[in-house]
N, CA, C and O atoms as a MOPAC input file, in Angstrom:
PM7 MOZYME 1SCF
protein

 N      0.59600 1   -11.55600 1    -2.69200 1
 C      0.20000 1   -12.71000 1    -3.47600 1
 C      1.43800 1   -13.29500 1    -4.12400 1
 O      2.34900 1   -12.61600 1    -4.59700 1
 N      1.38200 1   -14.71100 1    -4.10200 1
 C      2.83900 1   -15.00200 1    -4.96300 1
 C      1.91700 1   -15.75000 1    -5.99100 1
 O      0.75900 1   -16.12800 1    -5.81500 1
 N      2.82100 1   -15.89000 1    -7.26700 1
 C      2.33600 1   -16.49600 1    -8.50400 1
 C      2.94300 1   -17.80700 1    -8.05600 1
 O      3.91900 1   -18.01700 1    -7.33500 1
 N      1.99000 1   -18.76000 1    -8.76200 1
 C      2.28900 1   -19.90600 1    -8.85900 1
 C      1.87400 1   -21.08700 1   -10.16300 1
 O      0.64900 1   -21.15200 1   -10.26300 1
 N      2.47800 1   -21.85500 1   -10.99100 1
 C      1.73600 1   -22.34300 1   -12.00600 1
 C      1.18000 1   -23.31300 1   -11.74100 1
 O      1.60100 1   -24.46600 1   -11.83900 1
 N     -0.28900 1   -22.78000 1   -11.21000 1
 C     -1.09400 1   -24.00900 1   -11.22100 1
 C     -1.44100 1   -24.64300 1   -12.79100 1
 O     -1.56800 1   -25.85900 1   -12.93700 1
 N     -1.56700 1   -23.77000 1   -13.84300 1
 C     -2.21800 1   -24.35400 1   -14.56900 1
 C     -1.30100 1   -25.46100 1   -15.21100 1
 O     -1.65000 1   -25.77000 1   -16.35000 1
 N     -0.28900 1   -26.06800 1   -14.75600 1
 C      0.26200 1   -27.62000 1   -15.07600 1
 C     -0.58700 1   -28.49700 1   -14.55200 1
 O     -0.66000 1   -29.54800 1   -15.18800 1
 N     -1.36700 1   -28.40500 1   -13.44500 1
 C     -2.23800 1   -29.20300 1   -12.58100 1
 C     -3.77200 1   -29.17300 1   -12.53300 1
 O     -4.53700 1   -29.74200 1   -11.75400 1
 N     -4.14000 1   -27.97100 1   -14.06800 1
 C     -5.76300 1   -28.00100 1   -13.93700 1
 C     -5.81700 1   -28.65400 1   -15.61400 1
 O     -4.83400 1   -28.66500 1   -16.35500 1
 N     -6.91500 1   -29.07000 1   -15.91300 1
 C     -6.96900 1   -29.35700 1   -16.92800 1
 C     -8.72900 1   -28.87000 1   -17.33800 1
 O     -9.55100 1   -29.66900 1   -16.88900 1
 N     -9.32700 1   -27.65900 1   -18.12900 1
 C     -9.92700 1   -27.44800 1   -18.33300 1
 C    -10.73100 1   -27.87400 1   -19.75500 1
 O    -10.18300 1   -27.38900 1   -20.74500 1
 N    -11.74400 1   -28.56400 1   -19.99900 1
 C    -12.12700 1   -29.23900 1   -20.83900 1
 C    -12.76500 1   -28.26100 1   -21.75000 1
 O    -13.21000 1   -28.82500 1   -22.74900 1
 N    -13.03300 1   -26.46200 1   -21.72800 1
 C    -13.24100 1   -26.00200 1   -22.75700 1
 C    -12.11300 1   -24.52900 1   -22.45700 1
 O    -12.47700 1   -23.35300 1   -22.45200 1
 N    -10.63500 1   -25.07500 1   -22.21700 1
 C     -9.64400 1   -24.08200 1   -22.05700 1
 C    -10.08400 1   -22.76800 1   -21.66200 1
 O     -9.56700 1   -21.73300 1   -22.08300 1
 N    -10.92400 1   -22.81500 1   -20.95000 1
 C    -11.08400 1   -21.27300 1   -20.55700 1
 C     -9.89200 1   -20.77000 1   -19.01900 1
 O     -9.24900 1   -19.74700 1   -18.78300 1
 N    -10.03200 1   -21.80700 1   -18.43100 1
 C     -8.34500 1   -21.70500 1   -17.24800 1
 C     -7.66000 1   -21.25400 1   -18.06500 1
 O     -7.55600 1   -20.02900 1   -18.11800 1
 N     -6.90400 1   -22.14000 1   -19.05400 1
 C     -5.70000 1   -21.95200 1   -19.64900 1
 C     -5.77700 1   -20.25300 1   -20.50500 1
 O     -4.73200 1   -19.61400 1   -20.62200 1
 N     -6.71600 1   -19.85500 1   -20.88100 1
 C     -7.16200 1   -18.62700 1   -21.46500 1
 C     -6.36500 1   -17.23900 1   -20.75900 1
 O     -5.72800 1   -16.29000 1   -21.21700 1
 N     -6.73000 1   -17.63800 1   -19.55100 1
 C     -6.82700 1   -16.21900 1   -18.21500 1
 C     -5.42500 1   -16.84100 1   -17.24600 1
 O     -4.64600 1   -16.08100 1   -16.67000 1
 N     -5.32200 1   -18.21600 1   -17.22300 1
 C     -4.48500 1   -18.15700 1   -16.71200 1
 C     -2.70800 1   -17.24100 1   -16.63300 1
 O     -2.17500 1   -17.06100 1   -15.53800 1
 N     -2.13400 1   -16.84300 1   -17.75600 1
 C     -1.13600 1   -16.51800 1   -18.02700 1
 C     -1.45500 1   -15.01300 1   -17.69700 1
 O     -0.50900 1   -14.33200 1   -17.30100 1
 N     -2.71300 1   -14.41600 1   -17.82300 1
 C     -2.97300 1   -13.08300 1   -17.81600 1
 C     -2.65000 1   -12.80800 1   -16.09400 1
 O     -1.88800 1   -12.00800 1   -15.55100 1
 N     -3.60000 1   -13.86300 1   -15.51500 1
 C     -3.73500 1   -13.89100 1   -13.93900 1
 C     -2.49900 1   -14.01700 1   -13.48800 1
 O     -2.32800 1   -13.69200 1   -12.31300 1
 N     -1.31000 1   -14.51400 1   -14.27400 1
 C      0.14900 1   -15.01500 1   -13.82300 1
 C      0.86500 1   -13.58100 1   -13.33600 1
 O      1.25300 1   -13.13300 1   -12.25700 1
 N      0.82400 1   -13.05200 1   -14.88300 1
 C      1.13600 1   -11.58100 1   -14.98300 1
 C      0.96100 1   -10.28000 1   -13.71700 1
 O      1.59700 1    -9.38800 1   -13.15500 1
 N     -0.55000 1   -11.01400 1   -13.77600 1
 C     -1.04800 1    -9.50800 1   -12.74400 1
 C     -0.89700 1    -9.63500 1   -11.41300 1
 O     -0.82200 1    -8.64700 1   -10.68300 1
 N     -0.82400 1   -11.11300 1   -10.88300 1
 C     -0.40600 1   -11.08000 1    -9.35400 1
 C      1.08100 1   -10.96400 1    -9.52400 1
 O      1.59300 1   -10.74300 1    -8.42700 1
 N      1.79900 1   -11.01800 1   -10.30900 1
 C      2.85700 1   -10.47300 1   -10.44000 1
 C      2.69100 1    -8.66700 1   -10.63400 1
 O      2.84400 1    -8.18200 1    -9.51300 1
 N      2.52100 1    -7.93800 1   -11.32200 1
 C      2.12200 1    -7.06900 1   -11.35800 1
 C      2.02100 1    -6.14900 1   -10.25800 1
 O      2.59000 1    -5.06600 1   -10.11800 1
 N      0.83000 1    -7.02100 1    -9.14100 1
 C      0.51200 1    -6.57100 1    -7.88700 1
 C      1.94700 1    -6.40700 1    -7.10800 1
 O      2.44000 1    -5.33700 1    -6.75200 1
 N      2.56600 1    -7.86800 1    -6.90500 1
 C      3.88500 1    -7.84100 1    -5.95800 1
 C      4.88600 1    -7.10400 1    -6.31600 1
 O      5.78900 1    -6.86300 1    -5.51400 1
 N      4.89500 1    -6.64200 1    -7.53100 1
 C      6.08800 1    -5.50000 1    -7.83400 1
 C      5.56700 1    -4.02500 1    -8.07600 1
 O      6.42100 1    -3.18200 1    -8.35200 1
 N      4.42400 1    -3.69300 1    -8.01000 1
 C      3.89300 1    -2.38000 1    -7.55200 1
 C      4.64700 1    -1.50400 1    -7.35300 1
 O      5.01300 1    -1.69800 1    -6.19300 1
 N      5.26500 1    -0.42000 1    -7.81800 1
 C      5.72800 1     0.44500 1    -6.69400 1
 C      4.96400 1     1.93600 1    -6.59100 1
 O      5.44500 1     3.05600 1    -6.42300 1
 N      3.69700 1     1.53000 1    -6.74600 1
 C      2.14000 1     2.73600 1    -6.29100 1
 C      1.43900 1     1.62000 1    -5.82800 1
 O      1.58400 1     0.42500 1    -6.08500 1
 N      0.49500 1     2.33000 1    -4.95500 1
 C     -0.77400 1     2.08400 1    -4.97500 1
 C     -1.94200 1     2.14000 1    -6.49100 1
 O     -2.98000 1     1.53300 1    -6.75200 1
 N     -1.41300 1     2.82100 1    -6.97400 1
 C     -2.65100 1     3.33300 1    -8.33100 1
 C     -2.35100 1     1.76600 1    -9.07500 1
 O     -3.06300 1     0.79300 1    -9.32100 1
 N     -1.08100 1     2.05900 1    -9.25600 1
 C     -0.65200 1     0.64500 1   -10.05400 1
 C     -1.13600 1    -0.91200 1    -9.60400 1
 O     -1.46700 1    -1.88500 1   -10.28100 1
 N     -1.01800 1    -0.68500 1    -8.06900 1
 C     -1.33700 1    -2.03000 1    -7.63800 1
 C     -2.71700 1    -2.51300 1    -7.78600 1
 O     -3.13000 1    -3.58200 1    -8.23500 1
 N     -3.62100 1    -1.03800 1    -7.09900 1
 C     -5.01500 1    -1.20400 1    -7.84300 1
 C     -5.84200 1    -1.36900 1    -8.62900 1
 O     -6.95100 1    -1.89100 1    -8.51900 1
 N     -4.92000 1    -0.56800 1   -10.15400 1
 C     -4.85700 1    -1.66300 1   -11.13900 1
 C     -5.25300 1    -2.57000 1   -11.36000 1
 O     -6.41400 1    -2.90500 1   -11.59200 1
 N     -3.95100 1    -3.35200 1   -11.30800 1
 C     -3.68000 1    -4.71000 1   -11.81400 1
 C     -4.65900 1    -5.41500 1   -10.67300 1
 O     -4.73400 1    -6.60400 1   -10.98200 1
 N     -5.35700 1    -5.18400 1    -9.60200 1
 C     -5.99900 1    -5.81100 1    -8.48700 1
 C     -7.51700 1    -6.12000 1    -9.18400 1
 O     -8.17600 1    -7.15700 1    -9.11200 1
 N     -7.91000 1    -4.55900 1   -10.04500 1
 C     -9.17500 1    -4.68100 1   -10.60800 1
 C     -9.13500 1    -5.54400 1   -11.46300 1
 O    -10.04300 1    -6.37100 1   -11.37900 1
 N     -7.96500 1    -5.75800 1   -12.78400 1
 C     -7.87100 1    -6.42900 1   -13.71700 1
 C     -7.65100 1    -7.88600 1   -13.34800 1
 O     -7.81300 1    -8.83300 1   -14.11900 1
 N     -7.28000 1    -7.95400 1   -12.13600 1
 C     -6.95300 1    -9.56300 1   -12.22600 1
 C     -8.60200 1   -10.09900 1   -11.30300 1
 O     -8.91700 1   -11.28600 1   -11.21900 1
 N     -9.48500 1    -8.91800 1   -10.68400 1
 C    -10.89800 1    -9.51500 1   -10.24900 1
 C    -12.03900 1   -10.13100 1   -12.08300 1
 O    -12.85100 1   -10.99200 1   -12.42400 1
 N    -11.31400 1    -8.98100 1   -12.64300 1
 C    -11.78900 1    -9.21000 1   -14.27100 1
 C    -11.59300 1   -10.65300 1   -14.37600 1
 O    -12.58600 1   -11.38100 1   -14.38500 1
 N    -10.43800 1   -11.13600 1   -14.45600 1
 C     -9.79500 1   -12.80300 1   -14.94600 1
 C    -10.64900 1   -13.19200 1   -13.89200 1
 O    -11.80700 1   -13.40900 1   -14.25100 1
 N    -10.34500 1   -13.37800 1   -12.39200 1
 C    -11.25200 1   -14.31800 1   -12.01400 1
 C    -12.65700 1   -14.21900 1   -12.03100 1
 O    -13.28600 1   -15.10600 1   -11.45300 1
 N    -13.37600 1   -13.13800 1   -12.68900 1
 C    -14.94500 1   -13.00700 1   -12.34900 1
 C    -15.36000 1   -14.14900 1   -14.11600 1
 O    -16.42000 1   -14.68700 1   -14.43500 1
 N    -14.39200 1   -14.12500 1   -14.65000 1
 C    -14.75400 1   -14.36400 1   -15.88500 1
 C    -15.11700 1   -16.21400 1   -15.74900 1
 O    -16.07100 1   -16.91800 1   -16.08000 1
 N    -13.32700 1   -16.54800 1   -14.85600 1
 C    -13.64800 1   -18.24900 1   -14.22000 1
 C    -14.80900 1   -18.68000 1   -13.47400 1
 O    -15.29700 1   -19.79900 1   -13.63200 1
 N    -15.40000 1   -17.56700 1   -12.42400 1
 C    -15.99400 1   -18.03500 1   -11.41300 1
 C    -17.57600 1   -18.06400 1   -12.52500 1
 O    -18.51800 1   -18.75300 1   -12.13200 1
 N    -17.67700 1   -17.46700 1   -13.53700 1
 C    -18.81700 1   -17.13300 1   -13.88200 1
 C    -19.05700 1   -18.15100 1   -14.99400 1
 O    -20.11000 1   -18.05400 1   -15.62500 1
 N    -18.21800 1   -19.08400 1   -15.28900 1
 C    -17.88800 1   -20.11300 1   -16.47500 1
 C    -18.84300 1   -21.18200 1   -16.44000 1
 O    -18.96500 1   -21.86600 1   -15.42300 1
 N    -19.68700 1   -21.42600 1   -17.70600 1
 C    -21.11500 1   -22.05200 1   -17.65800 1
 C    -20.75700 1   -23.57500 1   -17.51000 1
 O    -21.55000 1   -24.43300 1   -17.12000 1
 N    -19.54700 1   -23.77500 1   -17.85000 1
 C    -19.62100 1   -25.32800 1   -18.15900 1
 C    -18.94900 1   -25.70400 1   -16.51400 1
 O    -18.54100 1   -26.85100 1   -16.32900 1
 N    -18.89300 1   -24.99500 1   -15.72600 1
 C    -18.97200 1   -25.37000 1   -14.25100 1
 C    -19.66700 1   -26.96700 1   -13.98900 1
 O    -20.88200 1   -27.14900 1   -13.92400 1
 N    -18.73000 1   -27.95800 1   -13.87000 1
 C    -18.83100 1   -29.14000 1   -13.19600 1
 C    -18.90100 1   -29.59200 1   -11.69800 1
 O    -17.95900 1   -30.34900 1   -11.46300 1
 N    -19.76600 1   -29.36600 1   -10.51600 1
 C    -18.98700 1   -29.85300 1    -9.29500 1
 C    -18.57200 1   -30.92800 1    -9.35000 1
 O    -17.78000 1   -31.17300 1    -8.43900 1
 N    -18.84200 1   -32.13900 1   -10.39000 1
 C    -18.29900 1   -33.62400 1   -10.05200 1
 C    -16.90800 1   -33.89700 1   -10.12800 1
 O    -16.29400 1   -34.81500 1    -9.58500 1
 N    -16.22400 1   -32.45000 1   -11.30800 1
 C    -15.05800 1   -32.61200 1   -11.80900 1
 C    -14.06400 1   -31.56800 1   -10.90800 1
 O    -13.98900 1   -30.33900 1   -10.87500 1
 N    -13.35300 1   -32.62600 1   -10.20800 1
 C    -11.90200 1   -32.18700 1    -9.53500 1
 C    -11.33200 1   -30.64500 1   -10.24600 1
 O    -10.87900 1   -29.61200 1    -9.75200 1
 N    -11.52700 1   -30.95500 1   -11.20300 1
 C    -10.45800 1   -29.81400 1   -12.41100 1
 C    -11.36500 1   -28.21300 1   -12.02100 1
 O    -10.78200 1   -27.18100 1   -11.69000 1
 N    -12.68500 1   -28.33500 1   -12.14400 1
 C    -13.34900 1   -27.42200 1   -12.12100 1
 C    -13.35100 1   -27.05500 1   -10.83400 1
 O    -13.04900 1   -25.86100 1   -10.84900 1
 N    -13.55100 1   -27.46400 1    -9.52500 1
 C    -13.29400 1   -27.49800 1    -8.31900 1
 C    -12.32700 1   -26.48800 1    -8.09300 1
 O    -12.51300 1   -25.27600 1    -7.97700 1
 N    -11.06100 1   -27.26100 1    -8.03600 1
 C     -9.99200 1   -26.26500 1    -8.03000 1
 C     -9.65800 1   -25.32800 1    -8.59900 1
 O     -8.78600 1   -24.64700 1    -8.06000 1
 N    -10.18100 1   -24.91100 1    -9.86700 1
 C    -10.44900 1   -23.82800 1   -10.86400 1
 C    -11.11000 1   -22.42000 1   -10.27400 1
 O    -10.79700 1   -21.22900 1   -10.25700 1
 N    -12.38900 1   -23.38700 1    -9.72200 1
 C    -13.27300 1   -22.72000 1    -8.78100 1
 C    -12.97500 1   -21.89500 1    -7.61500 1
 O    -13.32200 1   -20.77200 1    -7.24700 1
 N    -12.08600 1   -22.97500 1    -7.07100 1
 C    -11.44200 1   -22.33100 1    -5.45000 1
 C    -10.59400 1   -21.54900 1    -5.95600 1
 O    -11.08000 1   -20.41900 1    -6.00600 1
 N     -9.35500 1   -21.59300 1    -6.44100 1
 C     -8.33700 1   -20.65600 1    -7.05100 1
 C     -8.90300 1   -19.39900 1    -7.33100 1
 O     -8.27800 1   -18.35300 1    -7.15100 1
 N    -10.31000 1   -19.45700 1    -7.85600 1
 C    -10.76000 1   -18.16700 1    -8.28800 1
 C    -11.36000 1   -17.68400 1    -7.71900 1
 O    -11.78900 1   -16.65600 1    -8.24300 1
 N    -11.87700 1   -17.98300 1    -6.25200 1
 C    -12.28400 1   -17.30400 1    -5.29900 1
 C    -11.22000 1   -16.58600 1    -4.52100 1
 O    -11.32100 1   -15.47500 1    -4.00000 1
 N     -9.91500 1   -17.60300 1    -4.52200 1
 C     -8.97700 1   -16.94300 1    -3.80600 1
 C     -8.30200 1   -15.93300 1    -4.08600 1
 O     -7.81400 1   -15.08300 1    -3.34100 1
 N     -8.26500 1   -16.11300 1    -5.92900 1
 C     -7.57500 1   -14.48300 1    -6.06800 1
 C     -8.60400 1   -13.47800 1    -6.54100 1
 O     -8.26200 1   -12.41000 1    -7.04700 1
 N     -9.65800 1   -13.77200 1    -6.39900 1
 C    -10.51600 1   -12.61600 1    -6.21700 1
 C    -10.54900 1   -11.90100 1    -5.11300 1
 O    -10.10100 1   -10.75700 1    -5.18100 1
 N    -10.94000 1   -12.26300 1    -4.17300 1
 C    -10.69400 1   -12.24200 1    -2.91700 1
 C     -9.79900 1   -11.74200 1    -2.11400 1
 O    -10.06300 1   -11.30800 1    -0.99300 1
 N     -8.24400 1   -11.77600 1    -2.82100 1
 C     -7.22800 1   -11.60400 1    -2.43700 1
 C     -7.29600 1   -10.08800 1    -3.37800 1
 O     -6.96300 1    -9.07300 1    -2.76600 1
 N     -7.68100 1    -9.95700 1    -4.70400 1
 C     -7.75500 1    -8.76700 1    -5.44800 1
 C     -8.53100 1    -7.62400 1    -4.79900 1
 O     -8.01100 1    -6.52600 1    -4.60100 1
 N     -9.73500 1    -7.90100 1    -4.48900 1
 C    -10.60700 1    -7.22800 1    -3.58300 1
 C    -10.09700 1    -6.46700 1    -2.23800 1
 O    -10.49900 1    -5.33900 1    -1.95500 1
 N     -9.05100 1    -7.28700 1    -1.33100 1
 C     -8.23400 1    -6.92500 1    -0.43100 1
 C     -7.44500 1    -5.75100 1    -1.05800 1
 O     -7.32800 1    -4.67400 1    -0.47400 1
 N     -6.80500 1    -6.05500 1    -2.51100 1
 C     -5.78100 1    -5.46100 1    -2.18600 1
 C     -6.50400 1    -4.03600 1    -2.93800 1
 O     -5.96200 1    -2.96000 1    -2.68300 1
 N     -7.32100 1    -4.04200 1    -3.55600 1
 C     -8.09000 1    -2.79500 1    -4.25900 1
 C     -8.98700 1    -1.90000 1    -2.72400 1
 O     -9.28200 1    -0.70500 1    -2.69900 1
 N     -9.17200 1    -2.63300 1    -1.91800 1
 C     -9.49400 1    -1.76500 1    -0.64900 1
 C     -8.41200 1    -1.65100 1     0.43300 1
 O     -8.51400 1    -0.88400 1     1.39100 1
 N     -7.63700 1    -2.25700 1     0.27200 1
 C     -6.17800 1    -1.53100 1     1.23600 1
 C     -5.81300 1    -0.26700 1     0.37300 1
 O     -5.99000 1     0.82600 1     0.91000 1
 N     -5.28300 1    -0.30700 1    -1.01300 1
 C     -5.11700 1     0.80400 1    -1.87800 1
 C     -5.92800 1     1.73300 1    -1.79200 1
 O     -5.42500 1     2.85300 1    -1.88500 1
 N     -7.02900 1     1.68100 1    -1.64400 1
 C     -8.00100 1     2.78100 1    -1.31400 1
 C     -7.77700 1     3.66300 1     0.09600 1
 O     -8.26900 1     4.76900 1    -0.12500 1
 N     -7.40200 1     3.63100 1     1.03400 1
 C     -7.05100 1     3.71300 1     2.40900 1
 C     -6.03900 1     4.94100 1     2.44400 1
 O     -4.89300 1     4.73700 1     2.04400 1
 N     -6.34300 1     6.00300 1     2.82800 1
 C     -5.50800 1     6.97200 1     2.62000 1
 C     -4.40200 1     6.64600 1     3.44300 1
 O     -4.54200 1     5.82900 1     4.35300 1
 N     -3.02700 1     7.34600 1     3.16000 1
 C     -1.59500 1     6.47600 1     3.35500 1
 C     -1.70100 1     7.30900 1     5.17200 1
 O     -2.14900 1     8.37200 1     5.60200 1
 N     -0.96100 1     6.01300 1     5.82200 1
 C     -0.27500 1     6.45100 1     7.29900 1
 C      0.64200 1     7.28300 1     7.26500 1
 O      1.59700 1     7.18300 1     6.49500 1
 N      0.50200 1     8.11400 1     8.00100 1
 C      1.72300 1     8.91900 1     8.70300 1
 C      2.20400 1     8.85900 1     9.94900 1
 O      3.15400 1     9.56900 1    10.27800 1

């Protein structure tokens, strides 16, 4: 996962992006500098935490662009968290 600052480009009308965002910054960072599995899994569960919290956000607009992409973003690093909490699980190759 690479970090990226979207949140210059979302604008959430009851700051709940901006809330999780910096946390979510952290932990896909977190993930890419891993050097365990335990660790990566971690930060994989904690950052499904941040996005379960967006995806679950009442004031969900589909009309509004902002929420949209809020939306998708938070499927993607869920999604991407989920991956990486069941690759970590996977007993190691030899």
């Amino acid at each position: 996962m690479t970090s990226r600052c979207a949140s210059a480009g979302i604008f959430c009308p009851i700051g709940l992006y901006q809330k999780h965002e910096g946390e979510i910054a952290r932990l896909t960072e977190a993930i890419n500098r891993s050097p365990t599995a335990d660790e990566m899994a971690r930060a994989a569960h904690d950052l499904r935490r941040h996005a379960s919290v967006l995806l679950d956000c009442r004031a969900y607009d589909e009309n509004d662009l902002n929420c949209r992409i809020c939306r998708d973003l938070s499927i993607l690093r869920e999604r991407t968290a989920s991956v990486v909490e069941q690759m970590t699980s996977l007993p190691p190759w030899h």
